[in-house]
C-alpha atoms as an extended CHARMM CRD file, in Angstrom:
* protein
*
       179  EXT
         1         1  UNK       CA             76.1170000000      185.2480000000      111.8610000000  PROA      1               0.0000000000
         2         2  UNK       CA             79.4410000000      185.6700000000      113.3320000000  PROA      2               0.0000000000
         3         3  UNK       CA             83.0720000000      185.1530000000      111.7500000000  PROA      3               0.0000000000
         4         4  UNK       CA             84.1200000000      182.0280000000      112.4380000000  PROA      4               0.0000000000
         5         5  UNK       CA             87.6700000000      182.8550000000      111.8360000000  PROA      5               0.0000000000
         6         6  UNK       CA             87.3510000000      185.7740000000      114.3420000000  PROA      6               0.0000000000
         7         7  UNK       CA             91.0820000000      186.8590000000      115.6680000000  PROA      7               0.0000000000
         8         8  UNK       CA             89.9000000000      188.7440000000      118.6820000000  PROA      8               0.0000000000
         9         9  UNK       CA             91.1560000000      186.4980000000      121.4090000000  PROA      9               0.0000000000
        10        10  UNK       CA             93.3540000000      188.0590000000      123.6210000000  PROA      10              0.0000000000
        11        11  UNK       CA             97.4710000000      186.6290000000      123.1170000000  PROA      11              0.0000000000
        12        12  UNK       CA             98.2980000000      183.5960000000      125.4110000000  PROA      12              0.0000000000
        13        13  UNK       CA            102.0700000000      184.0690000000      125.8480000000  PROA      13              0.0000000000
        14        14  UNK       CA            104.5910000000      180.8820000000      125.5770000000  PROA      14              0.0000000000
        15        15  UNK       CA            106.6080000000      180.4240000000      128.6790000000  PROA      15              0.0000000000
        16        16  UNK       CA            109.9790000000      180.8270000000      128.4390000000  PROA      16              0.0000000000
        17        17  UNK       CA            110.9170000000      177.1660000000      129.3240000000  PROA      17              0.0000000000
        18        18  UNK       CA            108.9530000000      175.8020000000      126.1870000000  PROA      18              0.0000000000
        19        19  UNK       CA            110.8310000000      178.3710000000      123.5430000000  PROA      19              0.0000000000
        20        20  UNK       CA            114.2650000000      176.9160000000      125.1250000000  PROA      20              0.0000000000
        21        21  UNK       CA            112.5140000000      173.1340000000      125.3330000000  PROA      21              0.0000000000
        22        22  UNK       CA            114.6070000000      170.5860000000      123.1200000000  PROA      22              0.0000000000
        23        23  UNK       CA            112.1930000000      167.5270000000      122.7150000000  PROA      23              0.0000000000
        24        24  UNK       CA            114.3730000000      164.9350000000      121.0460000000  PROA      24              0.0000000000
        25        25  UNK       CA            116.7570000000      165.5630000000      124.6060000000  PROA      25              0.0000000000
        26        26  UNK       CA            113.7660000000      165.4590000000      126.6130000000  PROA      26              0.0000000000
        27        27  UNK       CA            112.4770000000      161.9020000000      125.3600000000  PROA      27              0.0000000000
        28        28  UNK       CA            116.1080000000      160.8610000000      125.5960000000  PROA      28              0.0000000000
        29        29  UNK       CA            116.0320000000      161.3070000000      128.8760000000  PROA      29              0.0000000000
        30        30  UNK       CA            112.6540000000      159.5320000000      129.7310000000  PROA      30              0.0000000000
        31        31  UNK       CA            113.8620000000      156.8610000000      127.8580000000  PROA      31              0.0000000000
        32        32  UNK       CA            116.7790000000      156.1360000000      129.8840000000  PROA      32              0.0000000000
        33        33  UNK       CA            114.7450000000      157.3810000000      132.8920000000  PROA      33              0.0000000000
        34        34  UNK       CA            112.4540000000      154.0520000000      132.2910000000  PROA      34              0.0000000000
        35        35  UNK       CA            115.7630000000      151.6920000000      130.9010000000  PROA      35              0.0000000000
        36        36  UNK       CA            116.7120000000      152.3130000000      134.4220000000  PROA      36              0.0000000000
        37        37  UNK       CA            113.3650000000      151.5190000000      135.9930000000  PROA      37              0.0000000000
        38        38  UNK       CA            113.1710000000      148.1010000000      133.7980000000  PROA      38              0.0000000000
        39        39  UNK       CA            116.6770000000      147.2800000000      135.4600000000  PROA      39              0.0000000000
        40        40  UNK       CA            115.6700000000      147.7800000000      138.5800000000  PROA      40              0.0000000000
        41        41  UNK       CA            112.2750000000      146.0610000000      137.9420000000  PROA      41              0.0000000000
        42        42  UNK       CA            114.2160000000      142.7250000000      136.7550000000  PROA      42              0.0000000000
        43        43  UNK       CA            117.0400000000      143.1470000000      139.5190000000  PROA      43              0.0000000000
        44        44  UNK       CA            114.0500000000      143.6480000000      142.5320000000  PROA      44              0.0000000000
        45        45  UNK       CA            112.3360000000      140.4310000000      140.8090000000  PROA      45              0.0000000000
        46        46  UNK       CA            116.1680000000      138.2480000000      140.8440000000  PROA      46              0.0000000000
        47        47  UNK       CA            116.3220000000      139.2660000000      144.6400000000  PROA      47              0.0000000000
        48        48  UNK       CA            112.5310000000      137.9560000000      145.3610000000  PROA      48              0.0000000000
        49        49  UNK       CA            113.6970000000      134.6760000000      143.9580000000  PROA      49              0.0000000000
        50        50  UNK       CA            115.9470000000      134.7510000000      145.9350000000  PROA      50              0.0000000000
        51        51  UNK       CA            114.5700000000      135.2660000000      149.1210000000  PROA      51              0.0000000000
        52        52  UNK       CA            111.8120000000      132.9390000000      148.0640000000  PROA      52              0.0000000000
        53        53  UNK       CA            114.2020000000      130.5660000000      147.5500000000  PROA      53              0.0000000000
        54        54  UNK       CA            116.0550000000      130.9110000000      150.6230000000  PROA      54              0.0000000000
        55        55  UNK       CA            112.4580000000      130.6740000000      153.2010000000  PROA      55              0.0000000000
        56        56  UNK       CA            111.1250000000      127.4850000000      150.5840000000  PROA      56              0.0000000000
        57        57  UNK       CA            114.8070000000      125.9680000000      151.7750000000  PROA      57              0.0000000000
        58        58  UNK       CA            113.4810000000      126.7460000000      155.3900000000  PROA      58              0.0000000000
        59        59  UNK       CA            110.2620000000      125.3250000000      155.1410000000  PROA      59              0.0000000000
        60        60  UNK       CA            112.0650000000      122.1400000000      153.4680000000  PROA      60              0.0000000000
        61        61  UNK       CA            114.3300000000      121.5680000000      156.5660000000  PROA      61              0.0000000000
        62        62  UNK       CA            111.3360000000      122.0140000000      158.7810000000  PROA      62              0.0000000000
        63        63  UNK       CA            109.0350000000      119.4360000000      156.5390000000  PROA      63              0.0000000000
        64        64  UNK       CA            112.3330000000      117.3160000000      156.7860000000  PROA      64              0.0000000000
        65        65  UNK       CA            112.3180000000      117.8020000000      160.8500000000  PROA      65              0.0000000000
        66        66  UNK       CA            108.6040000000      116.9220000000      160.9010000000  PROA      66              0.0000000000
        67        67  UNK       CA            108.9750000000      113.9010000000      159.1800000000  PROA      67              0.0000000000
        68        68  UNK       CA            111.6310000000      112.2050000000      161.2560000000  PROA      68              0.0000000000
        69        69  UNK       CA            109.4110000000      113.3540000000      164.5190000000  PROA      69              0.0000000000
        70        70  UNK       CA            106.5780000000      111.5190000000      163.1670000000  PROA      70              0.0000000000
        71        71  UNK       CA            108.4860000000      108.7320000000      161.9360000000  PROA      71              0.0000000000
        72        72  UNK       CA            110.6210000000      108.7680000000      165.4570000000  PROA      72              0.0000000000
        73        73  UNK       CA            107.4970000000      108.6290000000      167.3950000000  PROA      73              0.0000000000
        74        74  UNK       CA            106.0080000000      105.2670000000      166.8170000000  PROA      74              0.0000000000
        75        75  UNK       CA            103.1450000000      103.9420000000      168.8420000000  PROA      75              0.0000000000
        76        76  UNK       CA            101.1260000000      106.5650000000      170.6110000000  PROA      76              0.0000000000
        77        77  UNK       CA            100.2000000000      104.4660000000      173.9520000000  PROA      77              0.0000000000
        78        78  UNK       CA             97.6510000000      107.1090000000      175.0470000000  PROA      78              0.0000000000
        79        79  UNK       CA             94.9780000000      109.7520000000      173.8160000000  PROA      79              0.0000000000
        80        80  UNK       CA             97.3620000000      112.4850000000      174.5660000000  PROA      80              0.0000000000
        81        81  UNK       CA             99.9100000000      111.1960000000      172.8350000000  PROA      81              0.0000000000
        82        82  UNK       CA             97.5130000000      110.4020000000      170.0010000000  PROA      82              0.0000000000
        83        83  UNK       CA             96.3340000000      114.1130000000      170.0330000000  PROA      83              0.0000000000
        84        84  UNK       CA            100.4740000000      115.5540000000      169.6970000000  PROA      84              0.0000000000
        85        85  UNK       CA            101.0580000000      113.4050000000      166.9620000000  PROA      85              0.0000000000
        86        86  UNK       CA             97.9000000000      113.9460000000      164.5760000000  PROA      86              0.0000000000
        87        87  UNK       CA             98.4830000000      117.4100000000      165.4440000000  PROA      87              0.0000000000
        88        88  UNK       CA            102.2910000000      117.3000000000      164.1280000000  PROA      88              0.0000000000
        89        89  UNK       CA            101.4670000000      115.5050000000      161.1020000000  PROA      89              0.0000000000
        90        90  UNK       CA             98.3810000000      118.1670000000      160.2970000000  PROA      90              0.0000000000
        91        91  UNK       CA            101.3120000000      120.2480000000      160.6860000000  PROA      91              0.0000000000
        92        92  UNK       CA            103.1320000000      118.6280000000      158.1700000000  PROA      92              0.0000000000
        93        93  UNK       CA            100.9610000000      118.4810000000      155.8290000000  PROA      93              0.0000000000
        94        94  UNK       CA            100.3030000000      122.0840000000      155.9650000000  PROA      94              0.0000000000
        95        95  UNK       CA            103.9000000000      122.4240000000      155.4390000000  PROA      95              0.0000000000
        96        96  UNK       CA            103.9060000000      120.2090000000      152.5900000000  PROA      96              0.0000000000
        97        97  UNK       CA            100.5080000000      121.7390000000      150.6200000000  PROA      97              0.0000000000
        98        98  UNK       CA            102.6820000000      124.9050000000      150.5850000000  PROA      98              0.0000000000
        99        99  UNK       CA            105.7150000000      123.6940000000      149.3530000000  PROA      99              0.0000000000
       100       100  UNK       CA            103.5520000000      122.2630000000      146.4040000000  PROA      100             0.0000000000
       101       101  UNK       CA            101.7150000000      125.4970000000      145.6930000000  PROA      101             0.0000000000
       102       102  UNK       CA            105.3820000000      126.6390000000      145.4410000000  PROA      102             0.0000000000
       103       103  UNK       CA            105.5160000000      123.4530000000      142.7160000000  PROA      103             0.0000000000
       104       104  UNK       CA            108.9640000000      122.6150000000      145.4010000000  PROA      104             0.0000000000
       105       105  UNK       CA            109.1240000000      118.8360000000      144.7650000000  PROA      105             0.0000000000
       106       106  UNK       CA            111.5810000000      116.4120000000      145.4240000000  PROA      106             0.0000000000
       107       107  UNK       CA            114.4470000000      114.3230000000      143.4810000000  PROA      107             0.0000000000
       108       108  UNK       CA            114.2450000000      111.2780000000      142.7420000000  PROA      108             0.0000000000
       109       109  UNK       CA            117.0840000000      109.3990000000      143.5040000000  PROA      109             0.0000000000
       110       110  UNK       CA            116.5820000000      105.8030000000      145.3210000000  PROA      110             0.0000000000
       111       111  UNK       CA            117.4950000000      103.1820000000      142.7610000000  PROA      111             0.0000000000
       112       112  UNK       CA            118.6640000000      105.2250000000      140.4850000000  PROA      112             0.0000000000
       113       113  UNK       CA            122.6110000000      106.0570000000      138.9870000000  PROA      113             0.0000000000
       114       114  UNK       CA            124.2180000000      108.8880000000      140.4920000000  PROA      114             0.0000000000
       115       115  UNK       CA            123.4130000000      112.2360000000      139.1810000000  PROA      115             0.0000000000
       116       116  UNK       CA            126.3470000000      114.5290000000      140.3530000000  PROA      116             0.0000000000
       117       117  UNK       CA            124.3880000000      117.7730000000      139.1970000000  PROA      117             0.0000000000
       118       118  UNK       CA            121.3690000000      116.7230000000      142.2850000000  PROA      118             0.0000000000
       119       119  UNK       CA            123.0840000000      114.5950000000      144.4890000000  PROA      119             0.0000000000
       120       120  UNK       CA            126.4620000000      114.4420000000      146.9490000000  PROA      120             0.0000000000
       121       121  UNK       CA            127.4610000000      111.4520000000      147.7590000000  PROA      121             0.0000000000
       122       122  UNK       CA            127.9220000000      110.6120000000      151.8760000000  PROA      122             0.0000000000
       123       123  UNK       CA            128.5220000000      107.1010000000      151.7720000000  PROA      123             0.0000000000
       124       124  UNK       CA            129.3870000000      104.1400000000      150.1490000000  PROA      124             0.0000000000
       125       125  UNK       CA            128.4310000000      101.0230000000      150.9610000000  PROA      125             0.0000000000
       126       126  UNK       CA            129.9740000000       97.6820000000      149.6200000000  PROA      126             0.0000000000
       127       127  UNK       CA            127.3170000000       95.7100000000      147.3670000000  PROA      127             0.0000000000
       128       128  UNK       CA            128.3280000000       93.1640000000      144.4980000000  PROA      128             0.0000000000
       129       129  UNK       CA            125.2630000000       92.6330000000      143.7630000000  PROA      129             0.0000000000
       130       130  UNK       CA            124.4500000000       96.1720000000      142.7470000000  PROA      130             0.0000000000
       131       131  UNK       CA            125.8800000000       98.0710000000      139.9550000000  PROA      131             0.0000000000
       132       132  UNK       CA            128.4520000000      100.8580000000      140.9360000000  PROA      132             0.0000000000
       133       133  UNK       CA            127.3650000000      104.7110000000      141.8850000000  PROA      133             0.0000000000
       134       134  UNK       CA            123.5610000000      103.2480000000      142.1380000000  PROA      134             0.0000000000
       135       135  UNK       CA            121.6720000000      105.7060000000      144.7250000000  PROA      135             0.0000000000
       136       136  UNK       CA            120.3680000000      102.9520000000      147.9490000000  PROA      136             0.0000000000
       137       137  UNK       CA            119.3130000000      105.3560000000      150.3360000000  PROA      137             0.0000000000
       138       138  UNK       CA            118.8520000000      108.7830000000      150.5810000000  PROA      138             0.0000000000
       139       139  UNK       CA            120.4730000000      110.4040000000      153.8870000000  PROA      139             0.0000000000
       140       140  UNK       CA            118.5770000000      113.7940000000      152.9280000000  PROA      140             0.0000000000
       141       141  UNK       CA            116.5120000000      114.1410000000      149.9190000000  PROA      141             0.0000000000
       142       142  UNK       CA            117.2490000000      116.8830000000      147.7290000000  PROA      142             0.0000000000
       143       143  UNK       CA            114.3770000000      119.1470000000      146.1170000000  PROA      143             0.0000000000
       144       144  UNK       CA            113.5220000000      120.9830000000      143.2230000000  PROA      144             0.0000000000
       145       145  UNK       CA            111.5160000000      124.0380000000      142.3000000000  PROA      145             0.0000000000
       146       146  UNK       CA            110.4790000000      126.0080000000      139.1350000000  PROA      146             0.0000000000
       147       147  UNK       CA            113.4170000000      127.6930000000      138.8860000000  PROA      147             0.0000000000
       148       148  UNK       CA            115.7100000000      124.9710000000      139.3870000000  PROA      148             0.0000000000
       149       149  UNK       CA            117.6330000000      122.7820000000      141.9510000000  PROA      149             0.0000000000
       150       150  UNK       CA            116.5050000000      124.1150000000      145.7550000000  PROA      150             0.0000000000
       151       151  UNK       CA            118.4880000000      121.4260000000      147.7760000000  PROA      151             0.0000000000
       152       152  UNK       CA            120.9280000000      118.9670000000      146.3830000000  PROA      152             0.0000000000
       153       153  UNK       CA            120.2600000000      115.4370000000      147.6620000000  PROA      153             0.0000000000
       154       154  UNK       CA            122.7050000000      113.6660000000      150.1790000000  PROA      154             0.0000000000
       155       155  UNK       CA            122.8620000000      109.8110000000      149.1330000000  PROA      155             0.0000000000
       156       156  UNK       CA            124.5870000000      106.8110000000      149.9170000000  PROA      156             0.0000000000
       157       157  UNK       CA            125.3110000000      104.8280000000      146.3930000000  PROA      157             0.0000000000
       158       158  UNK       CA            126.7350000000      101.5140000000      146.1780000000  PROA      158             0.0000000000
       159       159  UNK       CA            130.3050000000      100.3810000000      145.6300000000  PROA      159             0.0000000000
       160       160  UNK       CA            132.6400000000       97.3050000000      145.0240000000  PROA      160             0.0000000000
       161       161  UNK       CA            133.3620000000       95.6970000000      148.3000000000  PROA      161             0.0000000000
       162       162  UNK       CA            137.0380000000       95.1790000000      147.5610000000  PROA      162             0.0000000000
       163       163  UNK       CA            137.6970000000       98.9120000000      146.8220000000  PROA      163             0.0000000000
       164       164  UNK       CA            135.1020000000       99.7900000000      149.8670000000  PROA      164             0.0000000000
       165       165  UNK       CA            138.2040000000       97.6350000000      151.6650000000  PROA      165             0.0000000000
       166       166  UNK       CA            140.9670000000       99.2920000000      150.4280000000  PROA      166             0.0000000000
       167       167  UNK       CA            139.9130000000      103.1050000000      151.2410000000  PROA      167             0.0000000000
       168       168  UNK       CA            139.2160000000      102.1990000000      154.5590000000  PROA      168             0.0000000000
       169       169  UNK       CA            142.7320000000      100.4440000000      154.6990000000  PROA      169             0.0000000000
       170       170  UNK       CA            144.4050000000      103.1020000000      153.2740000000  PROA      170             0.0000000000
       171       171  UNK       CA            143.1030000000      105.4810000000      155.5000000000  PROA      171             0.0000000000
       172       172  UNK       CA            144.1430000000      104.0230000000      158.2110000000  PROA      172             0.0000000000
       173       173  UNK       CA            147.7590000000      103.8770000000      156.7110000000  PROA      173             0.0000000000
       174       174  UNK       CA            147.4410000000      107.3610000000      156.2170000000  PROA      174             0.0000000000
       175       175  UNK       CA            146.6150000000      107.8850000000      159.5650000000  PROA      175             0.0000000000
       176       176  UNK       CA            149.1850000000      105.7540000000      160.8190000000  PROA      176             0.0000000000
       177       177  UNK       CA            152.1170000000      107.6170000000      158.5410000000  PROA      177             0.0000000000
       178       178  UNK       CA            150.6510000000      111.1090000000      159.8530000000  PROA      178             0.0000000000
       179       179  UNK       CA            151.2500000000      109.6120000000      163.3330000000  PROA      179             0.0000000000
């Protein structure tokens, strides 16, 4: 039976570069090697958000543009015309199923107070019968998505008729002084 322990085997020699090799500076240096690679990981997601953002903004103007077409239209008065409009609303729609896979959804605002951080205000219109800074129509809506506000709202709220009165008056005076 042979030696086990049998020292015959001919000498493997250590390369240079692994005598001189200081491990604790080596793992050092992968570790910052993959900091650096995290960084850039989290800064290439921020920018996709961003971009994402920016074409879900896009698609939001053109759902907006399809809606008033449709809602322009009004009575198709032939087949064709029939055809052009099912076809725009099908477009629509398509539009619309992937702003909700997106979860892009929009604010509601009609009838309710004025929320400055989802809303700009674009008109006021005189109403007593209506509290002050309540939203009555929405002149563009304003959307949302999962990471926050896409597109503030532009509303028209409701206002005092008296001081309705006096801005308009004295804005003509102003024009009139500037004159």
């Amino acid at each position: 039976m042979p030696d086990p322990f049998s020292f015959d085997d001919p000498f493997v020699p250590v390369p240079p570069a692994a005598v001189d090799a200081d491990p604790a500076t080596t793992i050092r240096e992968l570790f910052y090697r993959v900091a650096r690679l995290e960084q850039g990981l989290e800064e290439s997601h921020v920018q996709a958000g961003a971009d994402l953002g920016e074409v879900l903004l896009d698609l939001v103007s053109l759902s907006d543009d399809i809606r008033r077409i449709v809602e322009r239209w009004g009575i198709a008065t032939n087949a064709q015309e029939a055809a052009l409009v099912r076809s725009v609303v099908a477009l629509g729609r398509k539009l619309n199923a992937i702003l909700d896979h997106h979860e892009v959804r929009p604010v509601n605002t009609i009838g309710q107070p004025l929320d400055p951080k989802t809303s700009d205000v674009v008109e006021v219109e005189a109403r007593d019968n209506i509290a002050p800074d309540m939203v009555l129509r929405e002149v563009q809506m304003g959307y949302a998505w999962r990471h926050g506000l896409l597109r503030r709202a532009k509303v028209a709220v409701s206002g005092p008729a008296d001081s309705t009165t006096n801005e308009a008056e004295n804005g003509e005076q102003a024009a009139e002084a500037t004159a």
